[in-house]
FISENU-123981 format. One line per 4 residues: number of its first residue (from 0); their letters; for each residue z, y, x of N, C-alpha, C. Coordinates in nm, 3 decimals, m for minus. Layout:
FISENU-123981
NUM	a	Z/Y/X/Z/Y/X/Z/Y/X  ... .
This chain:
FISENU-123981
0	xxxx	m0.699/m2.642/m1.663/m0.710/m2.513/m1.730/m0.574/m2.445/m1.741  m0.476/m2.516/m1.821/m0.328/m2.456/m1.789/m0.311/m2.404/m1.664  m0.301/m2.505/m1.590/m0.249/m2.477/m1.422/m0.346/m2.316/m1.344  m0.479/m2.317/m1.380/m0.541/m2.208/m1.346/m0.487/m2.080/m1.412 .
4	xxxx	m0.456/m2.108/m1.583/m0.379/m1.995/m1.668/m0.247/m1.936/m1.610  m0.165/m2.021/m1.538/m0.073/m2.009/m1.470/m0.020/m1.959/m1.374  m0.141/m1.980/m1.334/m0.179/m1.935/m1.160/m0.205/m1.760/m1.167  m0.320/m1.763/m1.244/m0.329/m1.645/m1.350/m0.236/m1.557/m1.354 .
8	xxxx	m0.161/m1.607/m1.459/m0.035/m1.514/m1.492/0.031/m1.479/m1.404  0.075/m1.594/m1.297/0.235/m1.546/m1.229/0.142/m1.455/m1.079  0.035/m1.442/m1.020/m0.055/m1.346/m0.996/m0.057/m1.217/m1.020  m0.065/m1.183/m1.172/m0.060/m1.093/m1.203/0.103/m1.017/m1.196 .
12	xxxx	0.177/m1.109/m1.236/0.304/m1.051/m1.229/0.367/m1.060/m1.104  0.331/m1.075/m0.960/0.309/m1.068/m0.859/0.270/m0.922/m0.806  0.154/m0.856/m0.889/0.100/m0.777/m0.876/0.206/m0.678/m0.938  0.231/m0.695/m1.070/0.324/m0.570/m1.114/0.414/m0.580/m1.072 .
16	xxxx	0.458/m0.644/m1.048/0.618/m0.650/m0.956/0.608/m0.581/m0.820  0.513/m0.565/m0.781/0.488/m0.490/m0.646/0.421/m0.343/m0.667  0.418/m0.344/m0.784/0.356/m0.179/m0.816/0.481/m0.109/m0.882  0.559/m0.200/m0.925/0.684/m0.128/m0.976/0.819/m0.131/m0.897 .
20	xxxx	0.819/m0.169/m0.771/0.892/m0.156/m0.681/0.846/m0.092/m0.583  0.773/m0.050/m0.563/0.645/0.101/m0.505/0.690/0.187/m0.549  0.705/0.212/m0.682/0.720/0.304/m0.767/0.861/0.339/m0.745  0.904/0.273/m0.702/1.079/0.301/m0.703/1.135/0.328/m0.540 .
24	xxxx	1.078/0.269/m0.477/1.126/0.220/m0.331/1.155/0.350/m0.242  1.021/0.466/m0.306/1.072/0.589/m0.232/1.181/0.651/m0.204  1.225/0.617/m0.342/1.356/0.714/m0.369/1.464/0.669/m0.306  1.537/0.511/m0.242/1.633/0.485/m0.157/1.574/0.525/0.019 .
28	xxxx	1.416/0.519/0.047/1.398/0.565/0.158/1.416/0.735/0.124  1.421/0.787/0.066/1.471/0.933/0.068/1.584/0.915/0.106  1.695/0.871/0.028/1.792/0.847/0.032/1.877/0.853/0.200  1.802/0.702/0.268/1.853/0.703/0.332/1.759/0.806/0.461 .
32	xxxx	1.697/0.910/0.490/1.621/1.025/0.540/1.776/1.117/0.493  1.825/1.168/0.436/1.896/1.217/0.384/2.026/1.224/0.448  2.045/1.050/0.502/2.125/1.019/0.573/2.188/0.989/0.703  1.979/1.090/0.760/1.978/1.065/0.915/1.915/0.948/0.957 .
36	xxxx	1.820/0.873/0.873/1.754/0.730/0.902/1.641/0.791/0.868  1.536/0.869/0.928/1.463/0.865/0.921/1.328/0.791/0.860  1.206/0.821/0.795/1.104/0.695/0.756/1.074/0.625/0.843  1.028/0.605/1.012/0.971/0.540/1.068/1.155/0.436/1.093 .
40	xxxx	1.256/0.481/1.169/1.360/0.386/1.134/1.402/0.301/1.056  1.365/0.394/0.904/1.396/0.278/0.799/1.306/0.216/0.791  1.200/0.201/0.809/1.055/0.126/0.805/1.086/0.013/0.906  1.135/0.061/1.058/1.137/m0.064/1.131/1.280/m0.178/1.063 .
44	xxxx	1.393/m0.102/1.028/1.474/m0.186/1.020/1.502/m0.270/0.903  1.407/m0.200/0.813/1.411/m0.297/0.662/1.334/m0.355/0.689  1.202/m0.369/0.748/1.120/m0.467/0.789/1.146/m0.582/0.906  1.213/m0.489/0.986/1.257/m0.648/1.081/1.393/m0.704/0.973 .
48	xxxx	1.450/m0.682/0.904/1.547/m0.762/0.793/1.478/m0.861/0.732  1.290/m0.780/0.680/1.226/m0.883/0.631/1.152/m0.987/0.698  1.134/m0.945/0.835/1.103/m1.051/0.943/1.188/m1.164/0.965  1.290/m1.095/0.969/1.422/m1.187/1.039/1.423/m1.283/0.954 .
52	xxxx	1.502/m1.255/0.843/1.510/m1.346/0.723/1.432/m1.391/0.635  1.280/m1.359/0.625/1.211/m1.440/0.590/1.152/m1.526/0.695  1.160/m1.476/0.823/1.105/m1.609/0.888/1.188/m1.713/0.922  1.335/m1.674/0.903/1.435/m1.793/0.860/1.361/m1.885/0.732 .
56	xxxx	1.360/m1.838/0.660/1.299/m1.890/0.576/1.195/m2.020/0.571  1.114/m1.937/0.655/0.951/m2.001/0.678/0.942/m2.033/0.811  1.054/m2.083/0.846/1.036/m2.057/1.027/0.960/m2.245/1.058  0.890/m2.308/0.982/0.805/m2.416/1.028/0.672/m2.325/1.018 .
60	xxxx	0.646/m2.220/0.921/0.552/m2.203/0.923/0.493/m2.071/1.073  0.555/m2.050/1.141/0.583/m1.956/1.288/0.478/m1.988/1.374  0.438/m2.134/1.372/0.366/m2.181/1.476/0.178/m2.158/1.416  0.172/m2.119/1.270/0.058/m2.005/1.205/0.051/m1.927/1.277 .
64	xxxx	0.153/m1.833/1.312/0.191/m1.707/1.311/0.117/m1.678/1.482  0.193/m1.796/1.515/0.154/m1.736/1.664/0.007/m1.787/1.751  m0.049/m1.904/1.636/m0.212/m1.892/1.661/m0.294/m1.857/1.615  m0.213/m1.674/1.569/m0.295/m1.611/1.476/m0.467/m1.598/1.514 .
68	xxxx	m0.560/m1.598/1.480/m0.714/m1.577/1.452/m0.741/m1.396/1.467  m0.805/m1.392/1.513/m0.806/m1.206/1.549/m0.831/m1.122/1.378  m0.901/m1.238/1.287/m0.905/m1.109/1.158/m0.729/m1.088/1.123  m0.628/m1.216/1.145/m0.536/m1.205/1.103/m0.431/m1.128/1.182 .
72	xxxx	m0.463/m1.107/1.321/m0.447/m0.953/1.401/m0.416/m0.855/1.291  m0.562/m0.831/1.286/m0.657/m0.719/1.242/m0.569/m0.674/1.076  m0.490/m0.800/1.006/m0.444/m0.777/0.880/m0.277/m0.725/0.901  m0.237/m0.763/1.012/m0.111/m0.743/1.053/m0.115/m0.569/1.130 .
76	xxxx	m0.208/m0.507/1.137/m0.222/m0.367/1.187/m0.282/m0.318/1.062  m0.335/m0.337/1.002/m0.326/m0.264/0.864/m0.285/m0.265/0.778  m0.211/m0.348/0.742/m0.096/m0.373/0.640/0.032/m0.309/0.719  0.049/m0.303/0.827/0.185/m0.247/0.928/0.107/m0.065/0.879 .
80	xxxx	0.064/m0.060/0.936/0.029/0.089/0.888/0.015/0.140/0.746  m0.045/0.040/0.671/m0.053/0.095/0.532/0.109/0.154/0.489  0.187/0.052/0.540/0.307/0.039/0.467/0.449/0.190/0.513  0.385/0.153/0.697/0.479/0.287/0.732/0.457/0.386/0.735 .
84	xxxx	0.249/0.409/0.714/0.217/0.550/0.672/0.247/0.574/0.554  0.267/0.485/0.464/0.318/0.532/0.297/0.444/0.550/0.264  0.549/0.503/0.338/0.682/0.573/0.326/0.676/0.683/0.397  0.643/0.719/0.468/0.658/0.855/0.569/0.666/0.948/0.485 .
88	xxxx	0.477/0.916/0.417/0.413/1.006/0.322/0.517/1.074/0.239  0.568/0.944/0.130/0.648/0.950/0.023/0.808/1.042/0.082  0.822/0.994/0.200/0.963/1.075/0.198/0.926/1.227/0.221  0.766/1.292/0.297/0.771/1.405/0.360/0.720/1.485/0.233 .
92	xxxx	0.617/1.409/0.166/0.565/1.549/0.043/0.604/1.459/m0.098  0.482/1.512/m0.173/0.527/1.494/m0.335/0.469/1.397/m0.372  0.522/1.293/m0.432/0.560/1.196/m0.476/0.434/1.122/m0.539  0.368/1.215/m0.683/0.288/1.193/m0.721/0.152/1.192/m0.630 .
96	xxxx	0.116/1.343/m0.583/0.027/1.317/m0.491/m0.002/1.220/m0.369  0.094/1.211/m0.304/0.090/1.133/m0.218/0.045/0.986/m0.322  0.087/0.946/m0.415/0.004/0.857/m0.457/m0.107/0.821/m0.528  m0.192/1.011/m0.552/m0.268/0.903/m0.620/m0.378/0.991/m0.458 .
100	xxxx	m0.346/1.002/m0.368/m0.435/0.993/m0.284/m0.435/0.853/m0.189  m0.330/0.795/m0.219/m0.309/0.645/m0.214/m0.428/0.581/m0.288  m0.401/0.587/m0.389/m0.506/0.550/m0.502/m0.622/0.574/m0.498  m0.684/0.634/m0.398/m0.792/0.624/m0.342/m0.872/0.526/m0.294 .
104	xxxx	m0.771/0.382/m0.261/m0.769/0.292/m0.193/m0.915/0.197/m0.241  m0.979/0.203/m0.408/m1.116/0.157/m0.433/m1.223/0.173/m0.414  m1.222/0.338/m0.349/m1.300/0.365/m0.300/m1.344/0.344/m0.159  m1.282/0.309/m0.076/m1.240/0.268/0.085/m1.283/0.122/m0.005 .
108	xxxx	m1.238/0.049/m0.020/m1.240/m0.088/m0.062/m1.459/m0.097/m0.137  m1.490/m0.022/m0.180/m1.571/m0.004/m0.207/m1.663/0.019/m0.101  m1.687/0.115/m0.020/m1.760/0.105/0.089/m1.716/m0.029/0.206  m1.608/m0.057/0.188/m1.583/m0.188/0.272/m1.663/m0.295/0.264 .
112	xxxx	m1.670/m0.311/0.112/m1.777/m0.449/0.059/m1.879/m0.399/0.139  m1.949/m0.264/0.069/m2.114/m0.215/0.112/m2.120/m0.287/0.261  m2.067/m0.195/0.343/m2.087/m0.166/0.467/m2.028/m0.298/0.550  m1.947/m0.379/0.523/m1.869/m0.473/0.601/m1.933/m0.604/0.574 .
116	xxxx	m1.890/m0.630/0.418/m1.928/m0.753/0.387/m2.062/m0.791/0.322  m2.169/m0.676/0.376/m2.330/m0.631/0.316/m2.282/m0.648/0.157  m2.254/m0.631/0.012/m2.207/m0.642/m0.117/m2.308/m0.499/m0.140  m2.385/m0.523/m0.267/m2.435/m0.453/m0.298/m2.349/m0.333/m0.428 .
120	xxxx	m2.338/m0.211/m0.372/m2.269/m0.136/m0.469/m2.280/m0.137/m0.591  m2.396/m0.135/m0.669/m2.420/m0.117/m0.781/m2.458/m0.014/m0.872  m2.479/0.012/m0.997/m2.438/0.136/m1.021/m2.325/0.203/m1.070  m2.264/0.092/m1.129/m2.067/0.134/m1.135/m2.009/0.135/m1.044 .
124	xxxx	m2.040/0.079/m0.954/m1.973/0.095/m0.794/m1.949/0.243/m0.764  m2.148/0.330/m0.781/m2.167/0.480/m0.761/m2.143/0.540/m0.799  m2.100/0.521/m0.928/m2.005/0.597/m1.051/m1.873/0.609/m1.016  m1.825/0.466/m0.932/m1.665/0.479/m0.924/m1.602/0.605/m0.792 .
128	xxxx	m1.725/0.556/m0.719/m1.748/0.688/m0.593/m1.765/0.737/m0.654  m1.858/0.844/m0.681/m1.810/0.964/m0.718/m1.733/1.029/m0.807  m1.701/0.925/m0.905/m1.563/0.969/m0.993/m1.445/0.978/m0.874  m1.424/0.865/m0.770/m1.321/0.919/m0.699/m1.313/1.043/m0.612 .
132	xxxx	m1.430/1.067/m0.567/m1.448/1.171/m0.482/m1.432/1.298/m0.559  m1.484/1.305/m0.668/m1.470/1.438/m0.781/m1.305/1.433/m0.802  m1.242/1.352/m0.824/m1.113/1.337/m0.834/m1.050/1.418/m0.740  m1.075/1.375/m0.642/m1.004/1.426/m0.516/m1.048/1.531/m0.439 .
136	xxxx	m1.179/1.615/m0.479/m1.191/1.796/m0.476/m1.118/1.838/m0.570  m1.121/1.790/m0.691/m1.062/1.882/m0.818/m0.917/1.882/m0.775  m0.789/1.785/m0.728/m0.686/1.782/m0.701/m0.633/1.841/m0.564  m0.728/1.825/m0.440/m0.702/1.893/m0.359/m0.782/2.059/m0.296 .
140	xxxx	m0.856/2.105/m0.415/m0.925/2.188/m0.351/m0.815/2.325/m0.362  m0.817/2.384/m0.268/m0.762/2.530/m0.268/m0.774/2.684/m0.218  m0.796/2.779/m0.328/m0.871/2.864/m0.301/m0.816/2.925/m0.180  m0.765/2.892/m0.146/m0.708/3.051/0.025/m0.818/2.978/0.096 .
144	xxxx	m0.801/2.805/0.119/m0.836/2.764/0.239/m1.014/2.693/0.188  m1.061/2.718/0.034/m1.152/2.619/0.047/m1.229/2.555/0.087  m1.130/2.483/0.098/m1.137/2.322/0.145/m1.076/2.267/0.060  m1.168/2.112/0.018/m1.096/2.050/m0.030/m1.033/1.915/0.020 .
148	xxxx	m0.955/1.924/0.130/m0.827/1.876/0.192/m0.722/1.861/0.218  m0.672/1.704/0.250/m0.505/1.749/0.232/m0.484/1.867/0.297  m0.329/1.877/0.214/m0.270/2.019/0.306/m0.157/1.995/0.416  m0.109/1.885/0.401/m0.021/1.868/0.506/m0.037/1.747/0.557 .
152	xxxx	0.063/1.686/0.661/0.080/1.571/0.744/0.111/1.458/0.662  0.159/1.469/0.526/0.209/1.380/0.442/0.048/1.308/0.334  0.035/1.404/0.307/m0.073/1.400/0.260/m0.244/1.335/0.318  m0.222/1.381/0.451/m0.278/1.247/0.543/m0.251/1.121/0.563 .
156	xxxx	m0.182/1.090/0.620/m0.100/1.008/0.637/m0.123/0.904/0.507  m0.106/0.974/0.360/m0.116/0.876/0.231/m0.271/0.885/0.207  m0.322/0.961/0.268/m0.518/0.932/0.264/m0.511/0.818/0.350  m0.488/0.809/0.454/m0.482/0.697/0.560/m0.444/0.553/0.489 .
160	xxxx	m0.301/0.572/0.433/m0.230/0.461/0.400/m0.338/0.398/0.274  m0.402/0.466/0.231/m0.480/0.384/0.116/m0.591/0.308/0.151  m0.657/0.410/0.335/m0.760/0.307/0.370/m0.735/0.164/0.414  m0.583/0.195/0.475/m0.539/0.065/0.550/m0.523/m0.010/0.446 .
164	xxxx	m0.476/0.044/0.308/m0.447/m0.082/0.265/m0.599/m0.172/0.153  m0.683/m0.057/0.179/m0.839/m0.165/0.151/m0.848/m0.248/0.253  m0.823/m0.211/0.340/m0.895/m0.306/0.478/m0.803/m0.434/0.429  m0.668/m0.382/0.439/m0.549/m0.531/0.439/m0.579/m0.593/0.306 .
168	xxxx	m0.623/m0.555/0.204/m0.671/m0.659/0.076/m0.767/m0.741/0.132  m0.904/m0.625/0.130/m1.021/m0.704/0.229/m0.993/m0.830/0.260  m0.871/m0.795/0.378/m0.931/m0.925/0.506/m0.809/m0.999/0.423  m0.726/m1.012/0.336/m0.659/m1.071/0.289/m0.725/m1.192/0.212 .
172	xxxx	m0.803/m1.136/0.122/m0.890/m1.222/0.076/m0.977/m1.305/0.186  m1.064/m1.276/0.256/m1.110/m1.272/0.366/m1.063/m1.409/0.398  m0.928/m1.427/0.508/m0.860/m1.542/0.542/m0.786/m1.623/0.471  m0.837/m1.691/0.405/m0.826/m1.778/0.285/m0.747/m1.899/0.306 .
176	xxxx	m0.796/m1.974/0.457/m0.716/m2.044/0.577/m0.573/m2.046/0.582  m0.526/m1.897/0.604/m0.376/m1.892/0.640/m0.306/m1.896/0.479  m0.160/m1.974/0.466/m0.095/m1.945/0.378/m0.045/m1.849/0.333  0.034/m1.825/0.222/0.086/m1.700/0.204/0.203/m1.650/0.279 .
180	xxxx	0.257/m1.720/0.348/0.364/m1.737/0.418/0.346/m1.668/0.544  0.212/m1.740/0.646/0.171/m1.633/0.731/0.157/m1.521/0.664  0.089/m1.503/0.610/0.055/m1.411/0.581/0.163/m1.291/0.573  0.246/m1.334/0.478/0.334/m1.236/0.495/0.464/m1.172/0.614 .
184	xxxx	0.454/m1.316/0.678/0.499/m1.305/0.805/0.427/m1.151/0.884  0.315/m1.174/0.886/0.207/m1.064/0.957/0.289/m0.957/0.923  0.222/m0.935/0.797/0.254/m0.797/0.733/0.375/m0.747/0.804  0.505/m0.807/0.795/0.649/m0.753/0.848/0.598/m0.716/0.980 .
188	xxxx	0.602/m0.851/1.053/0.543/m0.815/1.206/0.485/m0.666/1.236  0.322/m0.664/1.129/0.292/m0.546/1.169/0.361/m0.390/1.141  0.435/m0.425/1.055/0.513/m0.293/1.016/0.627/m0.247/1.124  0.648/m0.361/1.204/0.774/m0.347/1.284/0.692/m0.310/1.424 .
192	xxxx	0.595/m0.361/1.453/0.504/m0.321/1.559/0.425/m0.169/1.535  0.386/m0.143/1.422/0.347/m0.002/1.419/0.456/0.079/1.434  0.575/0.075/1.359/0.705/0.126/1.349/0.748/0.193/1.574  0.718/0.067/1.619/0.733/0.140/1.775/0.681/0.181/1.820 .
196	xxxx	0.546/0.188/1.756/0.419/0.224/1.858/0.407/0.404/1.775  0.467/0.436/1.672/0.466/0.544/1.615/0.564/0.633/1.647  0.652/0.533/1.712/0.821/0.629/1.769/0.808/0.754/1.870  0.681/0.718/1.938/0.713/0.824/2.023/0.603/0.975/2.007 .
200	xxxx	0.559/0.922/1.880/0.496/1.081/1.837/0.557/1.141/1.702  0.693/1.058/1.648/0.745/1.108/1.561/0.903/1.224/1.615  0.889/1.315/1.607/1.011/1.378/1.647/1.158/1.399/1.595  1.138/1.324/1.470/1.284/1.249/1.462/1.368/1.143/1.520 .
204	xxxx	1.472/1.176/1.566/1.575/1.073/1.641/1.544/0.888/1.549  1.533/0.799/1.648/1.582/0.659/1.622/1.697/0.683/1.629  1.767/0.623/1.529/1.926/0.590/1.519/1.929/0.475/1.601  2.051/0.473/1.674/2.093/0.301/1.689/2.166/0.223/1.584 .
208	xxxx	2.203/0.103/1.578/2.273/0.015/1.462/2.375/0.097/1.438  2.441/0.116/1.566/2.564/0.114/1.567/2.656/0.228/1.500  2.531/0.328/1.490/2.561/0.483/1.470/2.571/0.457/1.261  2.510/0.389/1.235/2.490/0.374/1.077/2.622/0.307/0.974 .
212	xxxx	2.651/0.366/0.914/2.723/0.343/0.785/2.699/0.191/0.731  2.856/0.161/0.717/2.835/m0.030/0.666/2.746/m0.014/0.525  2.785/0.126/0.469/2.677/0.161/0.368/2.551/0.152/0.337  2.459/0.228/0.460/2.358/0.253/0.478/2.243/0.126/0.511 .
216	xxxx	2.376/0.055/0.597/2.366/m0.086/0.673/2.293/m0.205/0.570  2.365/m0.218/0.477/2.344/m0.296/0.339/2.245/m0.232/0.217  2.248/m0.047/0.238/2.095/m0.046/0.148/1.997/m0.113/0.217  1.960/m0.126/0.383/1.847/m0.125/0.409/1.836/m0.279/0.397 .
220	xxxx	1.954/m0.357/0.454/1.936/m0.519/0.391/1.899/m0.552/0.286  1.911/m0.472/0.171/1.871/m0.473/m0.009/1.748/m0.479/0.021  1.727/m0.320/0.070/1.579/m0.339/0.111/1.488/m0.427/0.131  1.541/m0.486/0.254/1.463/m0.557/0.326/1.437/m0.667/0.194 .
224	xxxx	1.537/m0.738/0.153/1.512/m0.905/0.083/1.430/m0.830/m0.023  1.405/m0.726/m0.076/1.326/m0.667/m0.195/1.192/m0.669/m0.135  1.209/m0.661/m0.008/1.011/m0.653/0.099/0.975/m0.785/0.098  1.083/m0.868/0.106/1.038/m1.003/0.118/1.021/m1.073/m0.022 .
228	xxxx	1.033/m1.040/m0.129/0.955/m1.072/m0.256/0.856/m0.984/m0.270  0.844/m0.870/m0.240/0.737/m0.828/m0.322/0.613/m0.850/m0.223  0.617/m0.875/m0.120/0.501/m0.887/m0.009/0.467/m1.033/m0.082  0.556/m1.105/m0.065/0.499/m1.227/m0.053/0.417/m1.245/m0.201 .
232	xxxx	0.503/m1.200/m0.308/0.409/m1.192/m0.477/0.286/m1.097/m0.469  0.259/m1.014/m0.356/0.146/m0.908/m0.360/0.084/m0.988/m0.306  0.084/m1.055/m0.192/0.018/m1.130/m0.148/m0.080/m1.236/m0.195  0.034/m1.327/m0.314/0.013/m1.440/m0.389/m0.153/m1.339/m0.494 .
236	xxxx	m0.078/m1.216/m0.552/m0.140/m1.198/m0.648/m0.291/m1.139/m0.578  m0.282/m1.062/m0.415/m0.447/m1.030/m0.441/m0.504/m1.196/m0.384  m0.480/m1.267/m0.345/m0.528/m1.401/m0.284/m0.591/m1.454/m0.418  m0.528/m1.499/m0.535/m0.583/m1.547/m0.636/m0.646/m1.442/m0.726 .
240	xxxx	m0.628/m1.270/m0.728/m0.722/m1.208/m0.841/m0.810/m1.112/m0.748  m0.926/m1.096/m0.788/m1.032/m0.973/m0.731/m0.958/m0.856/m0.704  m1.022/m0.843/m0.545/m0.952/m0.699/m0.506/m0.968/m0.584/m0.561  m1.072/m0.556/m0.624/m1.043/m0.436/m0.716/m0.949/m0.410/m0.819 .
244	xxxx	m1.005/m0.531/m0.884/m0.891/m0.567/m1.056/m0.796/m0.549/m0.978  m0.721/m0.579/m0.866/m0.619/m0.589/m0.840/m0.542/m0.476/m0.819  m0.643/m0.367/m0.725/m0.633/m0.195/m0.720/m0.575/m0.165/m0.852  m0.675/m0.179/m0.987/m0.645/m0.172/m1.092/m0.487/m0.190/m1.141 .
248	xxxx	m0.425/m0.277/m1.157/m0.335/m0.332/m1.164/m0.158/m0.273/m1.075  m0.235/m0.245/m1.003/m0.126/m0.165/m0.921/m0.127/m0.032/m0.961  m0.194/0.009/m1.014/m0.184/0.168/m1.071/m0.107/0.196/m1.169  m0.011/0.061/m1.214/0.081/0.070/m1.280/0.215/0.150/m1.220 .
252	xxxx	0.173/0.109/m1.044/0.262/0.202/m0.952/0.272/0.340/m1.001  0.177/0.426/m1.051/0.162/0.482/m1.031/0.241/0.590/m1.178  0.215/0.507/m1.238/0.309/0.545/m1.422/0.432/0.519/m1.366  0.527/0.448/m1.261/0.627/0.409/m1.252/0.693/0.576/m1.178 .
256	xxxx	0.601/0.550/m1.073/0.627/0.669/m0.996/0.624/0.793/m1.059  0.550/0.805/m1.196/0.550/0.947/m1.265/0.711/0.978/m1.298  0.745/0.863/m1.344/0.875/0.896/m1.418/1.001/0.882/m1.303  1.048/0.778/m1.245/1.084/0.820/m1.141/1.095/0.929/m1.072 .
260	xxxx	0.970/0.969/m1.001/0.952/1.131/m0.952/1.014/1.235/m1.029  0.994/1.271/m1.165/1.011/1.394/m1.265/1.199/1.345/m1.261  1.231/1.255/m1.291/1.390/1.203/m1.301/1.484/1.188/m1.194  1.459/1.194/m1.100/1.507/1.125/m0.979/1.463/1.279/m0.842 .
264	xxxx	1.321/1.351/m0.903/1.312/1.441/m0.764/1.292/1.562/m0.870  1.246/1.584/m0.928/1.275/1.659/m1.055/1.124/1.722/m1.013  1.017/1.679/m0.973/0.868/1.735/m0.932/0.788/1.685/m1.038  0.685/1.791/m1.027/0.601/1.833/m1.124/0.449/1.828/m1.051 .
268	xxxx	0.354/1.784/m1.152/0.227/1.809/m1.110/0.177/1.923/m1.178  0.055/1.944/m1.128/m0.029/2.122/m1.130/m0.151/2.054/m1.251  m0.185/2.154/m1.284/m0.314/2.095/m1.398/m0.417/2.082/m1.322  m0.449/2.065/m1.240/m0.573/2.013/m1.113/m0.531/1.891/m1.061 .
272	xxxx	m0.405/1.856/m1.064/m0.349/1.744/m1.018/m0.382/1.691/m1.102  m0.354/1.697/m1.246/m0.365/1.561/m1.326/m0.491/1.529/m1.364  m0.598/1.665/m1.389/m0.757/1.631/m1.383/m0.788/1.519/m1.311  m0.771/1.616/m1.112/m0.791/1.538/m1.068/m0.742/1.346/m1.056 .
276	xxxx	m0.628/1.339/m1.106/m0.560/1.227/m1.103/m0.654/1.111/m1.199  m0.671/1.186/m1.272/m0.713/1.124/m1.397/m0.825/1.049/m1.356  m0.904/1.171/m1.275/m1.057/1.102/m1.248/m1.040/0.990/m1.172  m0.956/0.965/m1.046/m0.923/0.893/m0.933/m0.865/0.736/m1.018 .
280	xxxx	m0.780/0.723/m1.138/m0.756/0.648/m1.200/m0.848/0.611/m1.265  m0.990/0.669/m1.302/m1.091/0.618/m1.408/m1.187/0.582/m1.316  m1.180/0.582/m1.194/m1.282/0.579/m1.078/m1.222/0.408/m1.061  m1.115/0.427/m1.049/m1.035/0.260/m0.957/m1.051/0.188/m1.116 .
284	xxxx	m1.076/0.219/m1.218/m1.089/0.148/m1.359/m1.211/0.080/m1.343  m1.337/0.198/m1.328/m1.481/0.165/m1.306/m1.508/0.042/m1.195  m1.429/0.071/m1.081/m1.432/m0.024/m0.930/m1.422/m0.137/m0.981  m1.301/m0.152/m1.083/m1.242/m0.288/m1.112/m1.383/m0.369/m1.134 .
288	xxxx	m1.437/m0.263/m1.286/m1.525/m0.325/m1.385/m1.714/m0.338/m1.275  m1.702/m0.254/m1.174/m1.825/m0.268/m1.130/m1.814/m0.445/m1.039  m1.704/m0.471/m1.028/m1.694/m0.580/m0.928/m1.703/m0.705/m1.024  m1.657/m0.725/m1.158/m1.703/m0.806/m1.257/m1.861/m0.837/m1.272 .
292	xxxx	m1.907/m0.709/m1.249/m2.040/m0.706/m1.251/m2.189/m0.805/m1.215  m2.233/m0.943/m1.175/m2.306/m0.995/m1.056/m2.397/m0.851/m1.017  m2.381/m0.883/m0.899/m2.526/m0.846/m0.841/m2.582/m0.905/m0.747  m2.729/m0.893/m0.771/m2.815/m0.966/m0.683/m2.778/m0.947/m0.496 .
296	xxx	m2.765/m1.062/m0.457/m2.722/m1.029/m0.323/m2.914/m1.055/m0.229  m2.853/m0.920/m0.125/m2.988/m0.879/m0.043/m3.037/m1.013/0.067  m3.182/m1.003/0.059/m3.219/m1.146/0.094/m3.249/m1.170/0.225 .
């Protein structure tokens, strides 16, 4: 019972530790955008830092890595995308939005169960849909164009990044087999593999090493060893708690990022934003609580 309480706890704080370094992380990838390192650059090179040196690390565990199983493919391309479509996001538009259309991510996670893993929705499930979906007309609807859709490339991009990252909980849970170690191995991998495969439709310059500041050089190394705890504790924490609760839980990102944002970028949300926000946060509340729920599974 201890040892499960334990397990428990340091899980959870796994979890906040990775919602509150979310919350923060934008602001040195601004930083270094600022400095001519572009998001998809800094994405590849703080991530191969976290490749490099964590698979120093874990380098008995490599020979996982390389008889990976196709779902664990499949987790290493959506977790690689979740991660470099969400800095992009974060460096190109606003801060808040871009996350709580992130935060969308229970609802994607929600039709995932339905539709993937046959899981019967429920009726808090249908509640949590359409609380998210109401969320996200009320925040993005706008009268010139009504429609209620993102408005820019950034704003896609963080619709995207929230589906990828249902899928990458999903199948996280999912492969139960691999350690956390692969696991997080993947993740880098895939971030550094999307990172090239995205280079040539992004029209900002790749820097070379050589061109970068001993400065710049050592934020992104910070970086990197900061990817390699918090992956591996995000990891730890959705493996042992329910992927929703877990959605839940990370929306602490999202209080982090309020203040941050207003202090640090000096941006403001609209009173449709926070409606909408609100609903999208009481939607991923409901998700949590509909997944507590049993339901009868179809026969």
């Amino acid at each position: 019972m201890i040892e499960k309480t334990s397990t428990k706890f340091f899980a959870t704080f796994g979890l906040l530790f990775g919602a509150v370094s979310w919350g923060i992380l934008w602001y040195p990838y601004r930083l270094l955008e600022q400095a001519g390192i572009p998001g998809v650059a800094a994405s590849f090179y703080t991530f191969l830092v976290a490749l490099v040196l964590g698979g120093l690390v874990f380098a008995r565990h490599w020979r996982g890595l390389c008889a990976l199983p196709l779902a664990t493919l499949w987790l290493a391309l959506a977790a690689g995308w979740t991660n470099l479509s969400y800095v992009v996001a974060v460096i190109d538009g606003e801060v808040m939005r871009i996350m709580l259309l992130f935060y969308l991510s229970p609802l994607w996670t929600l039709m995932l169960a339905h539709f993937w893993l046959k899981e019967r929705t429920g009726k808090l499930g249908m509640i949590a849909i359409v609380a998210s979906l109401a969320g996200a007309f009320v925040m993005l609807w706008q009268p010139a164009s009504m429609l209620p859709v993102p408005q820019c490339k950034a704003e896609w991009l963080a619709l995207s990044s929230g589906i990828g990252f249902a899928v990458s909980n999903v199948l996280t849970r999912k492969i139960r087999h691999l350690t956390l170690r692969v696991k997080s191995m993947a993740v880098w991998a895939g971030v550094v593999f999307m990172a090239l495969i995205f280079l040539p439709f992004h029209a900002a310059s790749f820097p070379s090493p050589e061109t970068i500041s001993a400065y710049h050089g050592l934020m992104m190394v910070g970086l990197g060893l900061v990817l390699i705890c918090t992956t591996w504790l995000v990891q730890f924490g959705i493996t042992h708690i329910p992927v929703t609760r877990a959605s839940v839980i990370f929306l602490f990102e999202i209080v982090v990022a309020a203040y941050t944002s207003y202090w640090l970028a000096h941006e403001t949300m609209a009173l449709n934003e926070w409606l909408g926000g609100s609903l999208i946060i009481l939607a991923a509340m409901i998700a949590a609580r509909a997944e507590e729920v049993p339901c009868s599974q179809p026969g």
